[in-house]
C-alpha positions in Angstrom: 4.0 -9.3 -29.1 5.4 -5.7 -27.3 7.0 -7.0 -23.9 5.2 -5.8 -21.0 6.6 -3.0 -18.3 5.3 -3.6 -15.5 4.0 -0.3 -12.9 2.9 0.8 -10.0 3.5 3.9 -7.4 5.1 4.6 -4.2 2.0 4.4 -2.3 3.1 0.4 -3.0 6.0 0.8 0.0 8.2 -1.6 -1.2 11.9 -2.0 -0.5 13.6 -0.4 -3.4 15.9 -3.4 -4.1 12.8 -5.3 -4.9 11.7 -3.1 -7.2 14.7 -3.2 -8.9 15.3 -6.6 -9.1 11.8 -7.1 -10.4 12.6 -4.5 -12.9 9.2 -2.7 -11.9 8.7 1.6 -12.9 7.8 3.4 -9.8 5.4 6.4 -10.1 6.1 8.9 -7.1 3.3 10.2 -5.1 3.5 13.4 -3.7 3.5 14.0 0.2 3.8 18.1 1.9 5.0 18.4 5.1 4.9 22.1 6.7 4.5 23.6 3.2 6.8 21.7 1.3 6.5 18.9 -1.5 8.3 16.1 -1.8 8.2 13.2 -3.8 7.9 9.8 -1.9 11.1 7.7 -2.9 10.5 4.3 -1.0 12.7 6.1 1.7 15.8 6.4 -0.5 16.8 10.3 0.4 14.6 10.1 3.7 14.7 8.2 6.9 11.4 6.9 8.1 12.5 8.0 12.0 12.9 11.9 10.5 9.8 12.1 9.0 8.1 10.2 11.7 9.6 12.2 14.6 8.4 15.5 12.4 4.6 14.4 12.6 5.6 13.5 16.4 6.7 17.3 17.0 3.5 18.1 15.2 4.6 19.0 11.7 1.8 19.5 9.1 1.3 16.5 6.6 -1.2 16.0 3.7 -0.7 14.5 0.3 -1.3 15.8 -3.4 -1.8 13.0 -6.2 -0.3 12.6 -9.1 -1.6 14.7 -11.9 -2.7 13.4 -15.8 0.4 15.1 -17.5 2.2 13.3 -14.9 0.9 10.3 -16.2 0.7 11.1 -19.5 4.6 11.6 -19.5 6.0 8.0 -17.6 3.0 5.8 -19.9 4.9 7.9 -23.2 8.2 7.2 -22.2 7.3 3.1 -21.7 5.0 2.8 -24.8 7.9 4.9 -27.3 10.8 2.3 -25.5 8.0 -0.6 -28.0 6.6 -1.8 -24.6 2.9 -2.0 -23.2 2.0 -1.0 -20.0 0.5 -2.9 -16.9 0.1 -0.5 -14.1 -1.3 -1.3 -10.7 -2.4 1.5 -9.2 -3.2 2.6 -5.6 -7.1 2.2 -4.5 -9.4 4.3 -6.1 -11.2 4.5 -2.6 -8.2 6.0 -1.0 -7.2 8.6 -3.8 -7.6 10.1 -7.2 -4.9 8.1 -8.6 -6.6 6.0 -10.2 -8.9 8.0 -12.1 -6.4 10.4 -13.2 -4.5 7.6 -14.5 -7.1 5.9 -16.5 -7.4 10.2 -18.3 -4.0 9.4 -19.0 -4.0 6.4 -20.6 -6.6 7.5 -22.9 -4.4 10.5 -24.1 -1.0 8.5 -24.5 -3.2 5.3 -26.4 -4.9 8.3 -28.7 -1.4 9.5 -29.1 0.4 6.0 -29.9 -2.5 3.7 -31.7 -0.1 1.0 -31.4 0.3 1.1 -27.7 -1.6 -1.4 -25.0 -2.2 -0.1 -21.6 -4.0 -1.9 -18.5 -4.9 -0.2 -15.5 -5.5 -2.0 -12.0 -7.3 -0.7 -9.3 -6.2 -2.6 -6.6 -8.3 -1.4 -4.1 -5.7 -1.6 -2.1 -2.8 0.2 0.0 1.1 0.4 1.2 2.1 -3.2 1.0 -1.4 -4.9 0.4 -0.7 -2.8 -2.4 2.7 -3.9 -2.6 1.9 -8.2 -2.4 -0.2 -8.2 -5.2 2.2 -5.9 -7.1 5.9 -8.3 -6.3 3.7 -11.5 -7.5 2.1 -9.6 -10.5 5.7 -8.2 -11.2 6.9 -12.3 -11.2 4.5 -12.9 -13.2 5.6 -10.3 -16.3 9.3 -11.4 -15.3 8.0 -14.8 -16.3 7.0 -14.1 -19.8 2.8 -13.5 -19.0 1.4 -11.6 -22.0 -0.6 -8.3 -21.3 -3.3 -9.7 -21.0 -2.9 -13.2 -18.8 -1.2 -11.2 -16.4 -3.7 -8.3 -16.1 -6.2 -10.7 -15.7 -4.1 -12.5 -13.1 -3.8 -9.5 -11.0 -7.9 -8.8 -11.4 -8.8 -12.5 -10.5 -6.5 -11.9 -7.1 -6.4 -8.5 -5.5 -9.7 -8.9 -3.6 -7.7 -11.8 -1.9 -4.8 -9.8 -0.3 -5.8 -8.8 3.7 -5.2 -5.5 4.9 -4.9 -5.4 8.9 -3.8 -2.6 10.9 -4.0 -0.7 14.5 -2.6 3.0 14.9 -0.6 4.2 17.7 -3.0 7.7 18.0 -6.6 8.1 16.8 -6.3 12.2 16.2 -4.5 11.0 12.9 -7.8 9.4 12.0 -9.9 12.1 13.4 -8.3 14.4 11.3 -8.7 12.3 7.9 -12.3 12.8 8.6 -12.0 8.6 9.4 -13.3 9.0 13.4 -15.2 12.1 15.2 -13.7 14.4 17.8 -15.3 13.4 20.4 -14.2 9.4 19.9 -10.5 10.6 19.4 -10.5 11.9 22.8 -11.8 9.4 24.8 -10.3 6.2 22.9 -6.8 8.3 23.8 -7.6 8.5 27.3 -9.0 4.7 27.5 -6.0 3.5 25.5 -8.2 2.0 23.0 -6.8 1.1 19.8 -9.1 0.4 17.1 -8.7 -2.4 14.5 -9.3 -1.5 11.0 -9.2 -3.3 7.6 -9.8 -3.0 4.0 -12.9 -3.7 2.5 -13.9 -5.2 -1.5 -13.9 -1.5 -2.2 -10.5 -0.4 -0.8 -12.1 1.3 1.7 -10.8 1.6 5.3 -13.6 0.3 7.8 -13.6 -0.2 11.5 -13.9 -3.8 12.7 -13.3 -3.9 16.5 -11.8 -2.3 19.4 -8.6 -3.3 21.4 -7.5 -2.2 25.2 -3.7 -1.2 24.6 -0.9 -1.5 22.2 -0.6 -5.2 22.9 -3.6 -6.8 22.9 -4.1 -4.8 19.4 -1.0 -6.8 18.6 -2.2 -9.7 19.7 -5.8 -9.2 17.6 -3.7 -8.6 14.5 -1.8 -11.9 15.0 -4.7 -13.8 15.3 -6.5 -12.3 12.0 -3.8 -13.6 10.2 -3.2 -17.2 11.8 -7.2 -17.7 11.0 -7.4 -16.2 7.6 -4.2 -16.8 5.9 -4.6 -19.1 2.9 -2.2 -22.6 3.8 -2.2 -23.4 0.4 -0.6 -19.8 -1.1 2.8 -20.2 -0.6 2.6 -17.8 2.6 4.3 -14.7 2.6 3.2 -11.6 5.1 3.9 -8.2 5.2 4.1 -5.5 8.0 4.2 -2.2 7.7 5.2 0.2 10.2 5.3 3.9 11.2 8.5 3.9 12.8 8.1 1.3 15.7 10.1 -1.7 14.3 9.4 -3.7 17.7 6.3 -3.9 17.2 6.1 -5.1 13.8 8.8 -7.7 14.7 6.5 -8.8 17.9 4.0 -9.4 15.5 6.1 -10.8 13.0 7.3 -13.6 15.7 3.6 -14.2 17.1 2.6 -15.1 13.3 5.4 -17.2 13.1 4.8 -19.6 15.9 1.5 -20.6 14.0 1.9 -20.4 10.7 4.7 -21.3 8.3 5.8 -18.3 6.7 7.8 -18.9 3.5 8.6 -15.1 3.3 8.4 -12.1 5.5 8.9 -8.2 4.1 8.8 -5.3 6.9 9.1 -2.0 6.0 8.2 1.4 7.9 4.7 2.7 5.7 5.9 5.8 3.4 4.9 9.3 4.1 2.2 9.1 1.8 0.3 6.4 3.8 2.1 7.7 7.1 0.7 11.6 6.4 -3.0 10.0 7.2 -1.9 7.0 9.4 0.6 8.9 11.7 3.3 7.4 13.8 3.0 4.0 15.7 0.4 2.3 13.0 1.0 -1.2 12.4 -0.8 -2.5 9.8 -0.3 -6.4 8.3 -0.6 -8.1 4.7 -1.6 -11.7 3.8 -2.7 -13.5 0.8 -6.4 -15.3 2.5 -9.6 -16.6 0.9 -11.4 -12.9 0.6 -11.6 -10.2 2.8 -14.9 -10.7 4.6 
């Protein structure tokens, strides 16, 4: 039996040191701001304030995915090393990564007969992306074939909670996610919307919140209702560059619920480039997503 390399991309927003200690292969996504690309590094060459205060000046941000020779290259270096490949990849709903992956895979197994290759959508994003992919990644560290891991990861990614408020709306608006018209008035009636992720890795509106901290507050309470008590609970926050917040959420959680781990991390400018400064967004293992 080929041992197993475990994948996934940046989009994923882990810390860095995780991802090495878990021994996972990081695909970069590709973010442009003001004309230039750059490959997202889990914040390794850039700080999270500098690209944040960038958007905040008004710099111009979009993202380009990953292409199939892209692919086709880091799945032929894994499968020539004698190892098969389990890759979880960002949510199909959100990007083309996904499809342009699965391409791939079909070149590099034509290529290598002998070569496995599993591809997860995991309908999800940033660190819902990133939960499912540090216990998947335990899971290959602790000897799980191809194929009892892959369908681990299947089984579980509809159970990982995606939560999250944004700071400003125009973000949205101009990711086609919100109309003009709502943009300008939640901005001027300090509404913050609350937002998940659906079965399909879709983002969807679910309710409205007057001001940063109530939207806090809403968050919290998602999670002390929904978490799964017998998961051994770990949450995740992401952040676009307001660290209070995501530690006043972090402590609200904590009075309720006993959280066995806690990872908080500033979103990377692939999710930031469409979420913009100030989101918060939270991460917990629960019983579904509806």
């Amino acid at each position: 039996m080929r041992p197993v390399q475990f994948v996934t991309d940046s989009s994923s927003d882990l810390p860095v040191e995780l991802t090495r200690e878990l021994d996972m292969h990081i695909i970069p996504l590709t973010y442009i701001i003001n004309g230039e690309a750059k490959q997202d590094d889990l914040w390794v060459h850039t700080q999270p304030a500098d690209f944040y205060n960038q958007m905040r000046s008004g710099a111009s941000c979009s993202t380009s995915q990953v292409t199939v020779n892209d692919f086709v290259q880091h799945f032929t270096s894994i499968v020539e090393s004698g190892k098969d490949v389990l890759y979880l990849c960002f949510s199909s709903a959100l990007s083309g990564t996904y499809n342009a992956a699965v391409l791939a895979s079909k070149n590099v197994a034509a290529a290598h007969p002998e070569a496995r290759i599993k591809i997860v959508d995991t309908r999800s994003a940033s660190l819902g992306e990133g939960l499912l992919a540090y216990e998947t990644a335990l899971k290959v560290r602790e000897g799980g074939s191809l194929g009892e891991v892959y369908d681990w990861a299947e089984e579980n990614k509809l159970l990982v909670n995606h939560w999250f408020t944004v700071g400003d709306l125009e973000y949205l608006r101009r990711g086609g996610r919100i109309s003009h018209f709502t943009s300008t008035v939640g901005s001027l009636l300090q509404v913050k919307p609350i937002l998940r992720v659906d079965d399909e890795g879709r983002l969807v509106s679910y309710s409205k919140a007057r001001g940063r901290k109530r939207s806090i507050d809403e968050l919290a309470k998602h999670c002390i209702s929904r978490i799964d008590p017998n998961r051994n609970n770990i949450i995740a926050i992401s952040h676009g560059d307001c660290e209070a917040d995501a530690l006043e959420l972090q402590a609200a959680i904590k009075k309720e619920v006993p959280v066995a781990k806690s990872i908080i991390r500033a979103t990377g400018p692939v999710i930031g480039s469409h979420s913009g400064p100030e989101t918060l967004a939270l991460f917990f293992w629960g019983g579904g997503r509806d």
